[in-house]
LOFI-534256 format. One record per residue (C-alpha): residue in three letters; x negated, y negated, z. Coordinates in pm, 1 decimal, decimal comma. Layout:
! LOFI-534256
   r     east    north       up
 ALA        X        Y        Z
...
***
This chain:
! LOFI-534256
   r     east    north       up
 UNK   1563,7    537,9  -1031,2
 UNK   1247,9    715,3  -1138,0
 UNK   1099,5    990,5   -965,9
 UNK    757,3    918,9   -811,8
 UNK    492,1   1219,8   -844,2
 UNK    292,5   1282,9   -592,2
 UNK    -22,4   1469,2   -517,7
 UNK   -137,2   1636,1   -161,4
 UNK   -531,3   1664,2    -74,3
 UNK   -552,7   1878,1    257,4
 UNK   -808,8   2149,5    284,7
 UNK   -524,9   2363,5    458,7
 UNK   -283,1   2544,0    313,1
 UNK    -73,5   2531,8    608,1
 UNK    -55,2   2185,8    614,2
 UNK    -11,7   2169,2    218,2
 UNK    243,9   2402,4    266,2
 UNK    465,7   2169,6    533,1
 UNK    354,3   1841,8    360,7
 UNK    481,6   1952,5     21,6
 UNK    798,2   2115,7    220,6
 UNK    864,7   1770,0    383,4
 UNK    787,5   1523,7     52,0
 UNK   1051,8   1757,0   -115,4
 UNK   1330,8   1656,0     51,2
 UNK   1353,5   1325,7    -96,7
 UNK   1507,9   1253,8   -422,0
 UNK   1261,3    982,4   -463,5
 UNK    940,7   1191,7   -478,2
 UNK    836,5   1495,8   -678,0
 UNK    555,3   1713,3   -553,9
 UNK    341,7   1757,1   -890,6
 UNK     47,6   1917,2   -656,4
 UNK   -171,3   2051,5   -388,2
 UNK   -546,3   1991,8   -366,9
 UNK   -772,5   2207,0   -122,5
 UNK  -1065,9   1916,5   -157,4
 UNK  -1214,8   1622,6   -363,3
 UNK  -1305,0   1854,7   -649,6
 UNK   -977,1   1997,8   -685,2
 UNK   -819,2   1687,6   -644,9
 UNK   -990,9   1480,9   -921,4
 UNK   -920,5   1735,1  -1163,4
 UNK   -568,9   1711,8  -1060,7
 UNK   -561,0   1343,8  -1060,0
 UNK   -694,0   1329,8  -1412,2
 UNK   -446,0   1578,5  -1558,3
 UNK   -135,4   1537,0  -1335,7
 UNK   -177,1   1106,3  -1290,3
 UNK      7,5   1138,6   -958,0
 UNK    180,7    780,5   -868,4
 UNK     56,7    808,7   -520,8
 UNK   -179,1   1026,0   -337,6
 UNK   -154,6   1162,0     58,9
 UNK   -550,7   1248,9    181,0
 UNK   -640,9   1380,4    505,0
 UNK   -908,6   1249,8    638,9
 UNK  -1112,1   1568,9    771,2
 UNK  -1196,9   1781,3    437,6
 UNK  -1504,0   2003,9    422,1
 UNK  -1793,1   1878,8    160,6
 UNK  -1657,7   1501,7     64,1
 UNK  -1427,9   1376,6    347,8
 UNK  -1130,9   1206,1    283,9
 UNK  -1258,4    860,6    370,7
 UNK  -1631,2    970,8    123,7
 UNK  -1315,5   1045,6   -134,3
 UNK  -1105,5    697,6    -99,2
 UNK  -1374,3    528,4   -152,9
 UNK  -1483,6    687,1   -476,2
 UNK  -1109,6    680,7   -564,1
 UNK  -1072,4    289,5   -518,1
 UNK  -1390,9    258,4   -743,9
 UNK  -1345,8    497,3  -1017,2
 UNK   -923,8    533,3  -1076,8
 UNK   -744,2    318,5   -793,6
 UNK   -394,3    417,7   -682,5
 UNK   -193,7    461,3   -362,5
 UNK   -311,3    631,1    -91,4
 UNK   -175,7    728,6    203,9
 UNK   -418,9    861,0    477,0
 UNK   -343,1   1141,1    688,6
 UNK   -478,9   1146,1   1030,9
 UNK   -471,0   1201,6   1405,8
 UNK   -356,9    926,4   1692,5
 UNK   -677,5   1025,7   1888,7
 UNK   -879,4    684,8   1902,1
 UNK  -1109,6    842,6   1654,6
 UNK   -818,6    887,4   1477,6
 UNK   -715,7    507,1   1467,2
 UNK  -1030,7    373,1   1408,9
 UNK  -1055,0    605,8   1077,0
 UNK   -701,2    495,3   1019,1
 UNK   -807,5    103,5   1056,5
 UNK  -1151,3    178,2    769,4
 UNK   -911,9    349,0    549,6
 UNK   -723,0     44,8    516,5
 UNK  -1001,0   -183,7    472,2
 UNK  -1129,7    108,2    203,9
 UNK   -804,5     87,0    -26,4
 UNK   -552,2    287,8    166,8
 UNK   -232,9    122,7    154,6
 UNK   -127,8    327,9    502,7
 UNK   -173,5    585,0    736,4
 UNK     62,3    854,2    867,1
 UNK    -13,7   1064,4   1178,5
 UNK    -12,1   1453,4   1145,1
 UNK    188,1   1609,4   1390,3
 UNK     47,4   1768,8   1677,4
 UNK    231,1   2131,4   1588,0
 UNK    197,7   2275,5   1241,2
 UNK    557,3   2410,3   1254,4
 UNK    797,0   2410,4   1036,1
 UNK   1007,0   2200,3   1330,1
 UNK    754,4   1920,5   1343,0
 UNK    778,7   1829,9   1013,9
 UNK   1134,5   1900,1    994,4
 UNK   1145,7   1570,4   1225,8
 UNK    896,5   1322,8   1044,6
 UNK   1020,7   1421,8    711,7
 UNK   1246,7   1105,3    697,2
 UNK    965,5    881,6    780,0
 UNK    681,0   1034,1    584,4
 UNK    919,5   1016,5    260,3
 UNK   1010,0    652,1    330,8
 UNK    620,9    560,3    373,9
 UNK    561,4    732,4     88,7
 UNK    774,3    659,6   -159,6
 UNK    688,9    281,1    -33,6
 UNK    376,4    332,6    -93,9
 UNK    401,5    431,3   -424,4
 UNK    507,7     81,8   -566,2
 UNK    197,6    -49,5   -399,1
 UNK     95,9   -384,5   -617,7
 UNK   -294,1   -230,5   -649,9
 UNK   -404,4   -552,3   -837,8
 UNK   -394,0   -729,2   -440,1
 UNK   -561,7   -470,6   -317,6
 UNK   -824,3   -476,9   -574,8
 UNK   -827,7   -888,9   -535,0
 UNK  -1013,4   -884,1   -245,0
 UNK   -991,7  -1125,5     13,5
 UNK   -995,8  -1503,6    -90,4
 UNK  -1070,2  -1803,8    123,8
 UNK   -874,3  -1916,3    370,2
 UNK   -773,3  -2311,5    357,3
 UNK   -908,4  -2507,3    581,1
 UNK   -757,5  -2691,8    839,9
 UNK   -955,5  -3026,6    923,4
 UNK   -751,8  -3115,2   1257,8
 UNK   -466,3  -2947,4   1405,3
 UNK   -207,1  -3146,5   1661,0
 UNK     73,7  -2893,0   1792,7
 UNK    427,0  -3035,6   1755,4
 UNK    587,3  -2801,7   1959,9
 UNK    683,3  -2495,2   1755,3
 UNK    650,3  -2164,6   1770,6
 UNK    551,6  -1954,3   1498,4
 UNK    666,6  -1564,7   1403,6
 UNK    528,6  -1348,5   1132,5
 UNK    677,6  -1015,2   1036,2
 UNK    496,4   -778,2    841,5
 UNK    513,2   -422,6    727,3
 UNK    313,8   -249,4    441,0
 UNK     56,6   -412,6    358,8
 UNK     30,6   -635,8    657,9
 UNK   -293,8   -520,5    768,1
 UNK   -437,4   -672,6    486,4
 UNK   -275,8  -1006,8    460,2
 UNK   -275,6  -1094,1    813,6
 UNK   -647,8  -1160,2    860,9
 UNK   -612,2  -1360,1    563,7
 UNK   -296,5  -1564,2    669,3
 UNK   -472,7  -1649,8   1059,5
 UNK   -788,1  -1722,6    930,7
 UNK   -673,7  -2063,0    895,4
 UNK   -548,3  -2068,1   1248,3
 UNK   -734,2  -2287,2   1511,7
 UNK   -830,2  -2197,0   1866,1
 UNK   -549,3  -2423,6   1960,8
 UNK   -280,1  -2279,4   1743,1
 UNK    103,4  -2273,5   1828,6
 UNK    253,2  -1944,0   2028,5
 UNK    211,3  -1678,2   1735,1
 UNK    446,5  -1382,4   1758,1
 UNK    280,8  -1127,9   1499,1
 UNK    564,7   -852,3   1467,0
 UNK    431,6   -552,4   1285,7
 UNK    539,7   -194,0   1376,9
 UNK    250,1     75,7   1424,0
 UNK    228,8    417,7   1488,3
 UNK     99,9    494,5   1846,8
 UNK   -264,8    438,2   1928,1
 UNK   -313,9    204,7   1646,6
 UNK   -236,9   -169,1   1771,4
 UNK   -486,9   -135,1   2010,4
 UNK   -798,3   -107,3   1752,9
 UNK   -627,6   -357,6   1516,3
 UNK   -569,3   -621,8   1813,6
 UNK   -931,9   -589,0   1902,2
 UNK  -1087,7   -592,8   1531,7
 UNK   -858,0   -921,1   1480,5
 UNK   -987,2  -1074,7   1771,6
 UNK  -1308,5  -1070,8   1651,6
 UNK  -1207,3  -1275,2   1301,1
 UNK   -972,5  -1535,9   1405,1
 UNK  -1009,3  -1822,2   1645,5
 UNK   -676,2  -1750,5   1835,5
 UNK   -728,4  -1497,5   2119,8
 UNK   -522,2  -1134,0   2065,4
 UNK   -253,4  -1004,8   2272,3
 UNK    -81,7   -735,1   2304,8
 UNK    301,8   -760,0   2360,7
 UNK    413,7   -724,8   2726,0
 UNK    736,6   -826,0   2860,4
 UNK    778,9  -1160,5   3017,9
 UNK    413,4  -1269,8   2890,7
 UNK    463,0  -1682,0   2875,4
 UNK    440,1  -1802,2   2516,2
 UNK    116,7  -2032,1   2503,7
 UNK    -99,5  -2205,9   2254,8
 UNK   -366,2  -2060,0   2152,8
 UNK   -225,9  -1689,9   2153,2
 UNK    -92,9  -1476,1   1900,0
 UNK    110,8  -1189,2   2057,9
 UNK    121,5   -873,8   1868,4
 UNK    421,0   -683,4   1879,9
 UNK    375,8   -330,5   1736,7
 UNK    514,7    -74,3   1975,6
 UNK    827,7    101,2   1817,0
 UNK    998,2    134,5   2161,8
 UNK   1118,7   -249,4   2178,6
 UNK   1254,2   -486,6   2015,8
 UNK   1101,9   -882,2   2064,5
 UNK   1255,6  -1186,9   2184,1
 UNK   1221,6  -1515,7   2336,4
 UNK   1415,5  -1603,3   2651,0
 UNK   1397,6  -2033,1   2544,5
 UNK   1215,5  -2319,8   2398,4
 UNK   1044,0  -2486,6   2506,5
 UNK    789,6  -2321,5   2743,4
 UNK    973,4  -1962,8   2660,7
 UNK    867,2  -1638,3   2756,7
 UNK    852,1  -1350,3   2495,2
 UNK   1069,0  -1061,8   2548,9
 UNK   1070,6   -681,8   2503,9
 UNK   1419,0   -532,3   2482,3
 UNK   1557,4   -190,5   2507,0
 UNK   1833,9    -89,8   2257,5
 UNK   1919,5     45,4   1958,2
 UNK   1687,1     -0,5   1605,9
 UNK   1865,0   -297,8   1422,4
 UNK   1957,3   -136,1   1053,4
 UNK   1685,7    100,1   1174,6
 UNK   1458,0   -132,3   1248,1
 UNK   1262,9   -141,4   1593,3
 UNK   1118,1   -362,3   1636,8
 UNK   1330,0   -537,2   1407,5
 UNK   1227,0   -915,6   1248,1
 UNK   1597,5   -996,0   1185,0
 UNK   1664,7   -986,4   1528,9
 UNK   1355,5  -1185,5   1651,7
 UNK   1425,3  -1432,1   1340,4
 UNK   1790,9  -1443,1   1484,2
 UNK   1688,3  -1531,3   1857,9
 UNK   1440,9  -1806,0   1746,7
 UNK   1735,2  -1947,0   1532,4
 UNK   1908,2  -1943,3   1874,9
 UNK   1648,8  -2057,0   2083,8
 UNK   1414,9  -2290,3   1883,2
 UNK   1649,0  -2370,3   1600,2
 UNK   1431,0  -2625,2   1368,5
 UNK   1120,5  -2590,7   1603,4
 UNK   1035,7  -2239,6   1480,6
 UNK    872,7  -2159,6   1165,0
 UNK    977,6  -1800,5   1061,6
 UNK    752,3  -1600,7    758,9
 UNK    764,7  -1279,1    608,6
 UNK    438,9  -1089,2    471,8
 UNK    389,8   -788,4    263,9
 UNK    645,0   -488,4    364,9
 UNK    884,8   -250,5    268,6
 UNK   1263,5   -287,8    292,1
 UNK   1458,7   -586,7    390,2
 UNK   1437,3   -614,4    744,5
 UNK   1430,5   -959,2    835,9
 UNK   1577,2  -1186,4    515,8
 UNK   1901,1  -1187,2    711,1
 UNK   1707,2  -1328,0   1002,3
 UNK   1510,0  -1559,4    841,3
 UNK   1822,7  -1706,3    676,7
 UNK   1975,1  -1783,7    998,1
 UNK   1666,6  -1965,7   1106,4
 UNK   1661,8  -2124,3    763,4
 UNK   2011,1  -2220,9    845,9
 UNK   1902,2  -2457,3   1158,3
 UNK   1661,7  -2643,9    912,4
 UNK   1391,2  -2429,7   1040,9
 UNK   1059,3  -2424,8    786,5
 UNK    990,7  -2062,5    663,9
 UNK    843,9  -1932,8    390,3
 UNK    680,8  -1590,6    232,2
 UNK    391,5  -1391,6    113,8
 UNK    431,2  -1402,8   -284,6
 UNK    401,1  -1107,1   -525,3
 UNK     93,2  -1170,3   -644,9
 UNK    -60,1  -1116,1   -314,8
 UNK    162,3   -889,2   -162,0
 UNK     87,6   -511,2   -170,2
 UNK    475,4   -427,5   -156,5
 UNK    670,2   -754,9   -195,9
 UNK   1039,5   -580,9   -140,9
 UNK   1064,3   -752,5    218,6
 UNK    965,2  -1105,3     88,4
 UNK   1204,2  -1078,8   -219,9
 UNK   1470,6   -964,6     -2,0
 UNK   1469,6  -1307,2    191,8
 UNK   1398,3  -1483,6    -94,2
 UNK   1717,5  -1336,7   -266,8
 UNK   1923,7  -1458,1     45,8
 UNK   1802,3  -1794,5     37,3
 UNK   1614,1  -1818,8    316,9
 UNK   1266,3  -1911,5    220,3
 UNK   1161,3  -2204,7    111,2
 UNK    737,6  -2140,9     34,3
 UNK    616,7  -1834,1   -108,0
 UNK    228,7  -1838,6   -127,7
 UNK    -12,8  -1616,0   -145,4
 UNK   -204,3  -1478,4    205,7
 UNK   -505,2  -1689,2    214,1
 UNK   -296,3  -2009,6    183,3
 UNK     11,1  -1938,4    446,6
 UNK   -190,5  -2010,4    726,5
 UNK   -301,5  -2407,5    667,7
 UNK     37,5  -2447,1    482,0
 UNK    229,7  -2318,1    844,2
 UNK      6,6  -2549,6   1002,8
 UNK     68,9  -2858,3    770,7
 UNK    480,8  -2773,6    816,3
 UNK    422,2  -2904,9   1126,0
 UNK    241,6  -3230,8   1044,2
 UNK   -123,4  -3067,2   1003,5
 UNK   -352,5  -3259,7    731,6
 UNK   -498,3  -2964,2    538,5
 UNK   -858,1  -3020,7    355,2
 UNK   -941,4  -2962,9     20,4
***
């Protein structure tokens, strides 16, 4: 396994300090730098060519969203954006994304050794992730969605499960969506104060109306229910006219919430009237799902590499079996629609 080399840009050496401190402790990633600003940090980029790049947002001279955006023009490569979980904070996070950063990570609230001590686990997971980022789809841009020229629902119920990356391709995928889709469950953890701001900014693209996740909300058409809150995992109580569920235990292979065992109700549940799909993300949370749901003759399919910003979910369930379409992001929405007996246009 090859070492991934990684380069900090925070104007404080505190937080350099505690960043490189945290990276360090995974055998995955090698800290090959510290940058104080943009200047520093291009220099460094040129001579150390980092595999992946952490950039905090607030810098002095060219801030750190002035800087991604130069980045993604001049010499692209993974970014993750360091930030805070004000609102400000997550609406920064949510341009970041749309700029070329493949994530965001929150800073924690106490520069102490402490702090970091306990998101040192999940900031070298996210990124060492991010660091196998596919930047060709990023650079793609976003293609057209299919069209849909008339939509009848059949009964189903559709769930998506994304990770990194998702924020890209799911625009993309419910473009295609009509204001009379079926029940959507969108499953894609967050960090705290971010759903919110994504809900509402996806609200305004697709016809479906936005919600967010709340226990015993009924499961209707025309809504796609985002689950992102880290607290609970999702699940459906039946189907037909089923409620969606929020449940309190234990992360599911460290998963919460976890899309193997949504995929694993629905199986339950819906059996061949659910359509099951994984998008861009890490990891391999929710192959073993989606088999099962495969299993009951259930339709599912994937986000393909080409598209995908990290593809490791996706090949995961593909590896198992359990898809049966993989297709890139702007074409997964009319094709989940035309599963279920939808004439798609040309």
């Amino acid at each position: 396994m090859s070492v991934k080399k990684v380069l900090i840009v925070d104007d404080s050496l505190t937080m350099r300090a505690l960043f490189t401190s945290a990276l360090e402790k995974s055998n995955e990633l090698a800290v090959v730098g510290a940058a104080s600003g943009a200047d520093m940090a291009r220099d460094m980029i040129r001579e150390l060519r980092p595999d992946v790049i952490t950039l905090d947002v607030e810098m002095p001279g060219k801030n750190g969203i002035e800087f991604l955006r130069e980045l993604m023009e001049t010499s692209p490569l993974p970014v993750v954006m360091l930030s805070t979980l004000t609102q400000k904070g997550a609406d920064v996070s949510l341009k970041a994304i749309e700029l070329g950063a493949v994530d965001c990570f929150p800073k924690p609230t106490k520069t102490t050794p402490d702090e970091f001590d306990k998101i040192s686990g999940k900031l070298c997971k996210l990124v060492a992730t991010a660091a196998k980022t596919n930047m060709l789809a990023k650079r793609s841009g976003t293609p057209s969605a299919a069209k849909v020229a008339a939509y009848q629902w059949d009964g189903s119920l559709v769930a998506l499960s994304a990770g990194m990356g998702g924020i890209d391709a799911i625009p993309q995928v419910l473009a295609s969506f009509p204001a009379n889709c079926p029940p959507t469950i969108l499953l894609h953890p967050m960090e705290d104060g971010l759903a919110e701001p994504f809900a509402a900014k996806l609200a305004t693209t697709i016809a479906p109306k936005v919600v967010l996740a709340a226990d015993g909300l009924p499961l209707e058409q025309g809504h796609v229910y985002l689950v992102a809150d880290t607290r609970w995992h999702a699940a459906i109580d039946k189907w037909p006219s089923g409620r969606l569920r929020l449940v309190d235990r234990d992360p599911v292979n460290g998963h919460r919430p976890s899309a193997d065992l949504l995929f694993g109700v629905m199986a339950k549940a819906a059996a061949a009237r659910a359509v099951g799909v994984i998008l861009s993300g890490g990891g391999a949370d929710g192959a073993a799902g989606l088999a099962a749901l495969r299993g009951t003759g259930a339709v599912t399919f994937c986000q393909d590499a080409g598209s995908s910003l990290i593809h490791e979910a996706a090949e995961a369930a593909v590896a198992r079996g359990a898809v049966v379409h993989q297709l890139p992001a702007a074409a997964l929405g009319a094709a989940i629609l035309a599963g279920q007996s939808t004439q798609v246009a040309a």
